[in-house]
C-alpha positions as CSV (number, residue, x, y, z in Angstrom):
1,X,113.5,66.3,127.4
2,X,111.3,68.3,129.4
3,X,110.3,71.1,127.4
4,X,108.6,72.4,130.1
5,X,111.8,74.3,131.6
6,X,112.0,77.9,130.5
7,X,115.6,77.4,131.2
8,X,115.9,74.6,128.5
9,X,114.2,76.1,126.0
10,X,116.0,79.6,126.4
11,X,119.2,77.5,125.4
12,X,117.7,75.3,122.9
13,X,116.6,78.7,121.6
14,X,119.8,80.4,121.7
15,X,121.7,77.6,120.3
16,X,118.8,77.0,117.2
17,X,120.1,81.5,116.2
18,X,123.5,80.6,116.8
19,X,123.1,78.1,114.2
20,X,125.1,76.0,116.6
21,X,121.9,72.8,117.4
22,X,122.3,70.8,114.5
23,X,121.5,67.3,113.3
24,X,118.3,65.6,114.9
25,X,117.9,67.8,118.2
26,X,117.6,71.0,115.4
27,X,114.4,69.2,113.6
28,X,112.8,68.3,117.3
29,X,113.0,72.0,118.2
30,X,111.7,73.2,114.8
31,X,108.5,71.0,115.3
32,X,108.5,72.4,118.6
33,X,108.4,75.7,117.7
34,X,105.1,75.0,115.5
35,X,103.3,73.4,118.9
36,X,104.9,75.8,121.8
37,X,104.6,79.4,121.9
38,X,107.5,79.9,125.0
39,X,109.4,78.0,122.2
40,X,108.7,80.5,119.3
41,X,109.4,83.4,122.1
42,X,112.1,82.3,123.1
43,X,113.5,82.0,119.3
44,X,112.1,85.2,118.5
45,X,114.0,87.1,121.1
46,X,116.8,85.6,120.8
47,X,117.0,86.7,117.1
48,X,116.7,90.7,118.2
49,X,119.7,90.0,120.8
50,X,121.9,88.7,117.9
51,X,120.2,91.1,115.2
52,X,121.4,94.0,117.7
53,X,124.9,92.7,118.2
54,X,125.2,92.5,114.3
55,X,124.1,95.7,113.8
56,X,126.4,96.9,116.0
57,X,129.5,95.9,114.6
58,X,130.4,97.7,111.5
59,X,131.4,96.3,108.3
60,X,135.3,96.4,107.5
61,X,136.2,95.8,103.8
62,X,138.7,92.3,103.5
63,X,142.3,93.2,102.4
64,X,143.9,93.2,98.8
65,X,145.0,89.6,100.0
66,X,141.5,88.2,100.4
67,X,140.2,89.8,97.0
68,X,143.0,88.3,95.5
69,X,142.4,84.9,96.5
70,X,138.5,85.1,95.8
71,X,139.4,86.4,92.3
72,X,141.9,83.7,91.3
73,X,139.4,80.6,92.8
74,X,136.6,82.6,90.2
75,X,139.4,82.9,87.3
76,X,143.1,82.1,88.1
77,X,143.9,84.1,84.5
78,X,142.1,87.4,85.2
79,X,143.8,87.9,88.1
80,X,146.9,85.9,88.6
81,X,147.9,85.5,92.6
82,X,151.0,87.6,93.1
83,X,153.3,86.8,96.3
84,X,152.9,89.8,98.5
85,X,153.6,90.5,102.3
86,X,151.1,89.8,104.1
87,X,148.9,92.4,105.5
88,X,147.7,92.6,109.4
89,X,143.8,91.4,109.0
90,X,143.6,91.9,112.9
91,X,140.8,94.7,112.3
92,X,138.3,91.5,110.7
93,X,139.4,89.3,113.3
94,X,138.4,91.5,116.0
95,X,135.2,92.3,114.7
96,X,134.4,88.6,114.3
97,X,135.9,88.1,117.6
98,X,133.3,90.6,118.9
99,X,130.4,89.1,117.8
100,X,131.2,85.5,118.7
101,X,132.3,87.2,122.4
102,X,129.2,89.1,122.9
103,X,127.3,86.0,121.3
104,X,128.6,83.7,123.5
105,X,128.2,86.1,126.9
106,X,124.5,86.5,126.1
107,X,124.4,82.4,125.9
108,X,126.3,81.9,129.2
109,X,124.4,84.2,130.9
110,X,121.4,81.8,130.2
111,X,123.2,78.9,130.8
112,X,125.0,79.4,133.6
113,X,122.4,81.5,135.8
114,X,121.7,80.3,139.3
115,X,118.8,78.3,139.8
116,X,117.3,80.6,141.9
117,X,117.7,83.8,139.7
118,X,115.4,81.8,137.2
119,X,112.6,81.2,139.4
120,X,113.0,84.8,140.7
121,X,112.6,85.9,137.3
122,X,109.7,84.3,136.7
123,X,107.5,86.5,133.9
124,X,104.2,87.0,132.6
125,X,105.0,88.1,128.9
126,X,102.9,88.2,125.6
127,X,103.0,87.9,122.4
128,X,101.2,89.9,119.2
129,X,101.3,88.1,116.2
130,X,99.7,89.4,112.5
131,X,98.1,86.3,110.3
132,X,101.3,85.2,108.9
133,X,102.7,84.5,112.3
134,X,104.9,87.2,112.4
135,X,105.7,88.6,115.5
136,X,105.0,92.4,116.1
137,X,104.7,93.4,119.5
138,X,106.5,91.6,122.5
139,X,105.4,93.0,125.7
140,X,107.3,91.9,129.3
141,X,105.5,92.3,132.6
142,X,107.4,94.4,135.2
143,X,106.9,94.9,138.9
144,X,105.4,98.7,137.7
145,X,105.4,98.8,134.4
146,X,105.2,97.4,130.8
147,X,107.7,96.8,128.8
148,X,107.1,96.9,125.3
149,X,108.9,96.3,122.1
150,X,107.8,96.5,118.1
151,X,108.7,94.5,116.0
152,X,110.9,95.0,112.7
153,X,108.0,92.7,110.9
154,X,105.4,95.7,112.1
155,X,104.5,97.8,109.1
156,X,102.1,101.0,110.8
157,X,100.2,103.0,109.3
158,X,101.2,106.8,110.0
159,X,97.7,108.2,110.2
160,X,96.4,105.8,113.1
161,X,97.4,104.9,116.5
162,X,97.6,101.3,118.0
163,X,96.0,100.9,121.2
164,X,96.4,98.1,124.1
165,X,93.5,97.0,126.2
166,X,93.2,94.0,128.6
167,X,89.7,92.3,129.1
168,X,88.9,90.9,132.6
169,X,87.4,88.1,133.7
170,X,83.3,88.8,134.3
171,X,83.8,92.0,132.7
172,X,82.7,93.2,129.2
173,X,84.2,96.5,129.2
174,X,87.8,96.6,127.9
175,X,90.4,98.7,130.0
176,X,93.0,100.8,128.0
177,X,96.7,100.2,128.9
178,X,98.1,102.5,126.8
179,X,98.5,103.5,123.0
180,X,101.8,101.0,121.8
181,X,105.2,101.8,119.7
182,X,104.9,101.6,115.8
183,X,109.3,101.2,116.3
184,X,111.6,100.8,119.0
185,X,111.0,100.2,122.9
186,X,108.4,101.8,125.3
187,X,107.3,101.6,128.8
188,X,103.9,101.4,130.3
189,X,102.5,102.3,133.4
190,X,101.0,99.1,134.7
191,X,97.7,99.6,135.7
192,X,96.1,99.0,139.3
193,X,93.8,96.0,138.2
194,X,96.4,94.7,135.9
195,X,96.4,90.9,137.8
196,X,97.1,87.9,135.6
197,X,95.0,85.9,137.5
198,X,92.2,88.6,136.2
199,X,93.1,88.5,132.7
200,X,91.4,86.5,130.2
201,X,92.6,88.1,127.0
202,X,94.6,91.4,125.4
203,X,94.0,92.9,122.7
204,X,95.2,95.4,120.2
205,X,93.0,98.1,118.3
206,X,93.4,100.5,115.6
207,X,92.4,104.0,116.5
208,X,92.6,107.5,115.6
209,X,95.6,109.6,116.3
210,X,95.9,109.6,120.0
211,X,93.9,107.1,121.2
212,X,90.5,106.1,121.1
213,X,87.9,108.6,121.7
214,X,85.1,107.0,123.5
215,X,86.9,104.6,125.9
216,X,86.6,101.9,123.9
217,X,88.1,99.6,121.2
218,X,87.3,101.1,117.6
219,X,88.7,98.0,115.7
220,X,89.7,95.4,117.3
221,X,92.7,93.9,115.2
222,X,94.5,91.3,117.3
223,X,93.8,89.4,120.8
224,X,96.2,87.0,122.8
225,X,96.5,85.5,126.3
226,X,98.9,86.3,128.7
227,X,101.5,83.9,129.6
228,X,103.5,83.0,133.0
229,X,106.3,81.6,132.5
């Protein structure tokens, strides 16, 4: 396979949440996801789609019907089955219903997009990660702006402020992009010399409350590359 396509990977990924990639092709894209960062992107945003859909949905309680059968299979004399009329369960079958909808939308869309609307998306995106690998800010390159999302894995500290800078080629100094979410979804305004091409790394630093107060990093605690995908 050519692992390569953004396009393949977005469905290996989706399939690999879904739980639906199984067997053989399931262990290749685990090893994959060791070696390939679009790979473990692509997995981890695939995971806040279907952890927002879940979330969204609320819980409904099964019927006297279901208890009653779960009961008896754990002990048939404690709670002997009685015939009763069935109840409508149609409330749990549309919430499931909902899910595996909405999940399956979100897949198609991947799937089934146009050529074309795939190169036009093309993206510059990058990834934060802490030691353990865990992801805690994602940001996506927009024609203006940055768009940037935290991480449930991101544990901030309340009395500090996490700053983003990008370093450019030939040049020492760091430039300031903006002071990042500790929760949730921001934008940022994309700066004038913001140029992939002039990137060579970002970085994130820990600061005082509001943002450094010299111009530059105070503690740099994380660096990463940009990547066009």
């Amino acid at each position: 396979m050519n692992y390569e396509n953004q396009t393949l990977i977005d469905m290996l990924a989706a399939e690999y949440v879904l739980g639906t990639l199984r067997g053989p092709a399931r262990d290749r894209f685990a090893r994959l996801m060791l070696t390939s960062t679009r790979a473990r992107e692509a997995t981890w945003m695939w995971e806040q789609h279907l952890n927002n859909l879940a979330s969204s949905i609320e819980s409904v309680p099964p019927d006297e019907a279901v208890w009653e059968k779960i009961a008896s299979r754990i002990d048939p004399n404690v709670v002997p089955l009685q015939l009763k009329t069935k109840k409508p369960r149609s409330t749990i079958l549309q919430a499931w219903s909902l899910i595996a909808t909405a999940a399956s939308i979100v897949l198609a869309l991947i799937i089934w997009q146009p050529h074309e609307s795939v190169t036009s998306q093309a993206q510059q995106i990058a990834l934060f990660k802490n030691q353990a690998e865990s992801a805690l800010w994602f940001i996506d390159v927009q024609d203006d702006s940055l768009a940037i999302k935290a991480s449930t894995a991101l544990i901030p500290r309340t009395d500090k402020d996490y700053e983003l800078w990008m370093i450019l080629k030939g040049q020492e100094a760091p430039i300031s992009l903006g002071l990042l979410p500790k929760s949730g979804r921001i934008e940022l305004p994309k700066n004038t010399q913001f140029n992939a091409n002039d990137i060579a790394l970002l970085a994130v630093s820990l600061e005082p409350l509001g943002g450094s107060p010299n111009g530059s990093p105070t503690e740099v605690l994380y660096t990463t590359e940009l990547v066009i995908l």
